[in-house]
C-alpha positions in Angstrom: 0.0 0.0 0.0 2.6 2.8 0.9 5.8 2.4 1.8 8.1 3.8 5.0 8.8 6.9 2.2 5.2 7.7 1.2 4.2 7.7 5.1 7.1 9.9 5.6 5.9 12.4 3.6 2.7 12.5 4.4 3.4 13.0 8.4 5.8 15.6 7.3 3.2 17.4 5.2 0.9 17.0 8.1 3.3 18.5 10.5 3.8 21.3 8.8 0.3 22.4 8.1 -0.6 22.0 11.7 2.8 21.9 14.0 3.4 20.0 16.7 1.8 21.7 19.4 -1.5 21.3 17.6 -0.7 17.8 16.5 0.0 17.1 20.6 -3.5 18.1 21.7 -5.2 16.2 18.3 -3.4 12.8 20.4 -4.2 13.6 23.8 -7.6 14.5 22.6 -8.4 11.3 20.5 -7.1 9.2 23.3 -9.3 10.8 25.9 -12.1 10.2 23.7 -11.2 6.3 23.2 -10.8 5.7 26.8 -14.1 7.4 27.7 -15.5 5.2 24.9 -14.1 1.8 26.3 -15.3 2.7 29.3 -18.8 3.3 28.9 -18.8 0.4 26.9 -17.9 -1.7 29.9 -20.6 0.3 32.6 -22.9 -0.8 29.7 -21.9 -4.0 29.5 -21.8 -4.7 33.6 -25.9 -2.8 33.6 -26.6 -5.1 31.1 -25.0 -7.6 32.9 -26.5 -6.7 36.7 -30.1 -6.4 34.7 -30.1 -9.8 33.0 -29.0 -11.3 36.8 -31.7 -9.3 38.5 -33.9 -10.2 35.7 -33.3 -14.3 36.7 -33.5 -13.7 40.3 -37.3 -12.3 39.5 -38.2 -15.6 37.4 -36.9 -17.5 40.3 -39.2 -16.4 42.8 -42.3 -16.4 40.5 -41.4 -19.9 40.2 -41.4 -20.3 44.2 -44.8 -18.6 44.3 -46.3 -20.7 41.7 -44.7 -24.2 43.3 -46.4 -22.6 47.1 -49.6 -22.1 45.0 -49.5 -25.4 43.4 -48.7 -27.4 46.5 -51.6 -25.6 48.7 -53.9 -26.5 45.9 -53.1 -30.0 46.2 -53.2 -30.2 50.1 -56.6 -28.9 49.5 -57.6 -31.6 47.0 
């Protein structure tokens, strides 16, 4: 695709239209953004994660109550 030359070039044509200071903050800038990305990726992921747990734990007990309603039903019989 390009070689060590062509990409040489180009981040020298780079540098000069914006200079290094402004090139400095474009890096800090685009990592702060990936970082805050992975990490509301991962609070998503755990929500998801505690909702799906708390959403079993609800069947669970429905299934309790509906065993208790079943057995008193029986007792009955």
């Amino acid at each position: 695709m390009f070689g060590f030359k062509e990409l040489l070039i180009i981040l020298l044509i780079v540098l000069v239209l914006f200079g290094a200071k402004r090139l400095r903050t474009l890096g800090s800038d685009l990592g702060s953004a990936i970082k805050n990305f992975r990490k509301a990726v991962r609070e998503g992921e755990e929500e998801g994660a505690a909702a799906a747990k708390e959403a079993g734990r609800l069947e669970g007990e429905e299934r309790v109550i509906d065993a208790e309603v079943t057995h008193k039903e029986k007792d009955r019989a």
